[in-house]
RODO-2510 file (C-alpha; in nm, 4 decimals, decimal comma):
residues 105
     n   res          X          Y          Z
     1     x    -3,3969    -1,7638    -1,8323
     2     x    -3,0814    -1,8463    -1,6297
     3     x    -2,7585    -1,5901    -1,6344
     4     x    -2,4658    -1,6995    -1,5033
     5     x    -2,2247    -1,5341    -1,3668
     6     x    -1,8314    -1,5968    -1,3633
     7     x    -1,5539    -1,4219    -1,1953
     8     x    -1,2958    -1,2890    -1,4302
     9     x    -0,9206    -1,4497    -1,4376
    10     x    -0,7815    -1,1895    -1,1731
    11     x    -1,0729    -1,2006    -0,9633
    12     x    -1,3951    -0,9503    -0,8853
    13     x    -1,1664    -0,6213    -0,9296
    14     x    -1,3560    -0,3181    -0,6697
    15     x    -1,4052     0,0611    -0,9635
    16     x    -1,5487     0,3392    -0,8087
    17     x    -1,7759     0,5623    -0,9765
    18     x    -1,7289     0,9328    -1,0188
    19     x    -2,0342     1,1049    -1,0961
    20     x    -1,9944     1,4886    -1,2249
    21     x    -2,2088     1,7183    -1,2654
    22     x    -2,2067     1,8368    -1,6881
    23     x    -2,0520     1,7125    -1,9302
    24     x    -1,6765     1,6785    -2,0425
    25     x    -1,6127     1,7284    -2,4060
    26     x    -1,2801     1,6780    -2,6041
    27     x    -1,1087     1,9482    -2,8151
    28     x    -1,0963     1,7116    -3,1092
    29     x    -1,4616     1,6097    -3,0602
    30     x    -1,3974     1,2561    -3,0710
    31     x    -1,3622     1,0205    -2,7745
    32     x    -1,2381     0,6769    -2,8315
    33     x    -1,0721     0,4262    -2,5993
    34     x    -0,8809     0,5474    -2,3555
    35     x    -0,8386     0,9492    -2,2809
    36     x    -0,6803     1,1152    -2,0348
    37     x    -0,8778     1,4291    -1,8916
    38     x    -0,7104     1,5128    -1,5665
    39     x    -0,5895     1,4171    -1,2546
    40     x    -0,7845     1,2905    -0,9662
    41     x    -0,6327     1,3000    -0,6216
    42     x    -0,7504     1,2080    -0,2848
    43     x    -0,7602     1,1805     0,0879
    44     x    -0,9941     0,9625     0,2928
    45     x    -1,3380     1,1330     0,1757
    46     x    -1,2312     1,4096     0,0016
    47     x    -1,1182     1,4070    -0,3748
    48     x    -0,9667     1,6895    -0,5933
    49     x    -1,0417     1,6568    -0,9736
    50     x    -0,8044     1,9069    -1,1906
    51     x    -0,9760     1,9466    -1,5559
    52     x    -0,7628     2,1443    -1,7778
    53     x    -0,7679     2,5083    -1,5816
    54     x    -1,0343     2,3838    -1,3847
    55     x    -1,0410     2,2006    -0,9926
    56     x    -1,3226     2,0408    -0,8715
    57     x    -1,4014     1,8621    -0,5434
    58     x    -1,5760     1,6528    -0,4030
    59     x    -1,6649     1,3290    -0,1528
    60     x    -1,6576     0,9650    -0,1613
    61     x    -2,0043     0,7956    -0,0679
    62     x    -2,0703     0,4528    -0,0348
    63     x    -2,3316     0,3234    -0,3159
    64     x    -2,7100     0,1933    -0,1279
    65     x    -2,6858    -0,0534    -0,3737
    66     x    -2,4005    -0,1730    -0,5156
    67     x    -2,3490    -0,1661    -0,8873
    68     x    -2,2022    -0,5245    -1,1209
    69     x    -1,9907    -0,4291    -1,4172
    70     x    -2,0516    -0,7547    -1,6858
    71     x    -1,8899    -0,7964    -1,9995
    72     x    -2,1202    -1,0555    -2,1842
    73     x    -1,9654    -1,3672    -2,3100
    74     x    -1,9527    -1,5683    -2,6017
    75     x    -2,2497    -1,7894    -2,5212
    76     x    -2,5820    -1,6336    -2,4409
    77     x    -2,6269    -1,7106    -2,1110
    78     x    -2,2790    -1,6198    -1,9359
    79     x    -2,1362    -1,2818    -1,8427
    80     x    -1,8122    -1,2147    -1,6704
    81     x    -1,7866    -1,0225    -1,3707
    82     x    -1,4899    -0,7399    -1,4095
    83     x    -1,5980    -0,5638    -1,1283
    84     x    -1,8315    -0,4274    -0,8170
    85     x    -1,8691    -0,1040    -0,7589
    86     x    -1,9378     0,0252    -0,4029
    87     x    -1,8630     0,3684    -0,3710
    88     x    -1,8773     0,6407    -0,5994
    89     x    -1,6933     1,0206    -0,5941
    90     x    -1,9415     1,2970    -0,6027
    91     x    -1,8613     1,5839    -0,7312
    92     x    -2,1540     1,8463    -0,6772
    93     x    -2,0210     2,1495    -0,7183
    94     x    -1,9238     2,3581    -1,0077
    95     x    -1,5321     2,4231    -1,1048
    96     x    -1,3095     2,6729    -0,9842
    97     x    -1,0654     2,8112    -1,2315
    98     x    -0,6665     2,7860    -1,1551
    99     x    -0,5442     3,1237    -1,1964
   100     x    -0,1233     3,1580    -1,1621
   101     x     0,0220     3,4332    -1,0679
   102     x     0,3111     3,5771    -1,2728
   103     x     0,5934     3,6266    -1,0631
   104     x     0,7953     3,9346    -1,0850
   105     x     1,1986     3,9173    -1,1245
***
């Protein structure tokens, strides 16, 4: 059987991946469409992931192999390309909690 393949409208867009280590749950239980659970920041290799009351780092690292993201179309035999994915985030390590200090007046 032959697949084909088709660039999307705005072209082959590049996602990276960012692989943690766990899970991540909601409070409501429920995840559907699009959440927001913190705020990723970075610097050449190095990327800081703040959860909640929780920071997490880790590295970029380019992918051996790189990974297609299809979204299949309305005939059988043709997907859309949305994306390539080259490099993923790794974050290896467990959190660290934030902990503020209360400052005195």
């Amino acid at each position: 059987m032959q697949i084909h393949l088709i660039p999307n409208q705005d072209g082959v867009k590049q996602w990276i991946l960012i692989e943690l280590q766990g899970g991540l749950e909601s409070c409501s239980g429920e995840i559907r469409g699009q959440l927001m659970v913190g705020n990723l920041c970075w610097d050449n290799d190095t990327a800081v992931f703040v959860l909640g009351h929780q920071v997490v780092e880790g590295k970029a690292k380019t992918l051996d192999k790189p990974f297609v993201v299809l979204a299949k179309g309305e005939k059988t035999t043709e997907n859309e390309v949305v994306a390539i994915i080259r490099k993923k985030i790794l974050f290896s390590l467990r959190p660290k909690p934030i902990v503020f200090k209360q400052l005195s007046s």
